[in-house]
C-alpha positions as a Python dict, from the first residue, in 0.01 Angstrom:
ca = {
    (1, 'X'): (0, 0, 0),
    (2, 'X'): (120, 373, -77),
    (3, 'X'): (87, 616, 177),
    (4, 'X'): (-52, 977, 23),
    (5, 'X'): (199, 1193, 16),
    (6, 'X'): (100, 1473, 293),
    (7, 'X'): (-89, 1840, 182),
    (8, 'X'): (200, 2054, 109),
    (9, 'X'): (230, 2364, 331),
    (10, 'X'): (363, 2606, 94),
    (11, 'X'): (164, 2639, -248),
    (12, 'X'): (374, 2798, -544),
    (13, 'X'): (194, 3101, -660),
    (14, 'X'): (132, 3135, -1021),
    (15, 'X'): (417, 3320, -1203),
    (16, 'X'): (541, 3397, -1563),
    (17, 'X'): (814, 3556, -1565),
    (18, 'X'): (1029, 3260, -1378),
    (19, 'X'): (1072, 2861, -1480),
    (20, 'X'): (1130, 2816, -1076),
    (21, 'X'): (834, 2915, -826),
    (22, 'X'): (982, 3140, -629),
    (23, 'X'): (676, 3311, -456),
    (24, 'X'): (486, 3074, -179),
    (25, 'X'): (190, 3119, 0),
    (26, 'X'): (180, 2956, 361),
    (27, 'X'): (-170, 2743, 317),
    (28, 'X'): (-171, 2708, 701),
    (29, 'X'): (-115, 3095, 736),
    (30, 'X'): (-434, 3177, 945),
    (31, 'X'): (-738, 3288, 754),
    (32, 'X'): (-744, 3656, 835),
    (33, 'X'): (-376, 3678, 740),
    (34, 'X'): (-464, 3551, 405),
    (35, 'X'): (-763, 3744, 338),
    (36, 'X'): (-580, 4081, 423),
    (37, 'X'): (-303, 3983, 157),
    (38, 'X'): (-605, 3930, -48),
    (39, 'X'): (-803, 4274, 27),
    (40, 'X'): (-514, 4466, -2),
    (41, 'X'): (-375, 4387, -359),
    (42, 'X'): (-711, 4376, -501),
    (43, 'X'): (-765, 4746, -321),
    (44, 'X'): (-458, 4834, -475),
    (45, 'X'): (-523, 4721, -854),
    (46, 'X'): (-899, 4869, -826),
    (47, 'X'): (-766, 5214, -700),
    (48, 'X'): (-482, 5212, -964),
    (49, 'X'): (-760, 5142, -1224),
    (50, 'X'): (-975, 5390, -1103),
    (51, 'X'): (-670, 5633, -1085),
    (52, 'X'): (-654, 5542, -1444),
    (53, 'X'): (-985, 5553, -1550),
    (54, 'X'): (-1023, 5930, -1421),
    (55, 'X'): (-677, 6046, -1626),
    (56, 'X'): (-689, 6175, -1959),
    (57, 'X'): (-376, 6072, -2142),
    (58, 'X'): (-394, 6251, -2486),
    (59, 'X'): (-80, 6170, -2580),
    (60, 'X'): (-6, 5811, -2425),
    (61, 'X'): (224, 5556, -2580),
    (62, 'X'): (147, 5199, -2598),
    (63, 'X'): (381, 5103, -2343),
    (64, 'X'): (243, 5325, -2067),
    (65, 'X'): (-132, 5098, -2122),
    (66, 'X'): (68, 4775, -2139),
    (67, 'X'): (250, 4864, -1809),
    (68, 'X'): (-119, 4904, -1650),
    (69, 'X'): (-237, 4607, -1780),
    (70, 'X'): (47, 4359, -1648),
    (71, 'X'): (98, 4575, -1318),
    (72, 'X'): (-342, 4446, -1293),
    (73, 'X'): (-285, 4124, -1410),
    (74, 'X'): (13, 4110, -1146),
    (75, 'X'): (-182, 4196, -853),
    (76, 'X'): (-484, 3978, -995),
    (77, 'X'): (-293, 3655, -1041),
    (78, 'X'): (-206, 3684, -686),
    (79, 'X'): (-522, 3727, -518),
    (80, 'X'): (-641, 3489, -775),
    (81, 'X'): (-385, 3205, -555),
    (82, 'X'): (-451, 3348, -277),
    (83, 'X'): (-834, 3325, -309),
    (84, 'X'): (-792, 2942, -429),
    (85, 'X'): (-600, 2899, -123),
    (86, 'X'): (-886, 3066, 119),
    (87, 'X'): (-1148, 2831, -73),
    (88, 'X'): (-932, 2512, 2),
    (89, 'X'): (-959, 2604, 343),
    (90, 'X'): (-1303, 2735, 356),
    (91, 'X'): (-1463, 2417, 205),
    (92, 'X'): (-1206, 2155, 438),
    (93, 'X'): (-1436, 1949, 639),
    (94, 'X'): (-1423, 2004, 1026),
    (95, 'X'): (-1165, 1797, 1236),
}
């Protein structure tokens, strides 16, 4: 008989840029630890879009937009993990 290998404690967060994970999230963090990493980044990215959403930029360049859009997408992948993380937990059943 195998044994199951045991849950993992840190969970690779989703990255791009890297072929190694190099960003972890503690799954056994406590919940309101996990859910403040959560609120703030996704305060962050909907202020920042806001910020950008008020701002006339008449004379833009592409790479100014594309910075917005991957600094968002940043912010979003990690609550994104950190979220999935939060729902693990969330739905475990009671010990």
């Amino acid at each position: 008989m195998i044994d199951a290998l045991p849950p993992r404690r840190f969970i690779p967060m989703s990255q791009i840029a890297t072929d190694y994970p190099v960003l972890l999230i503690d799954n056994q963090a406590p919940l309101r630890e996990l859910h403040n990493c959560v609120a703030e980044r996704l305060n962050a990215v909907l202020q920042y879009l806001n910020l950008m959403a008020c701002t006339s930029l008449p004379d833009y360049a592409e790479n100014d937009i594309n910075t917005v859009t991957n600094i968002s997408r940043i912010l979003l992948q990690d609550v994104r993990d950190v979220f999935a993380v939060i729902e693990q937990r969330g739905f475990e059943a009671p010990k």
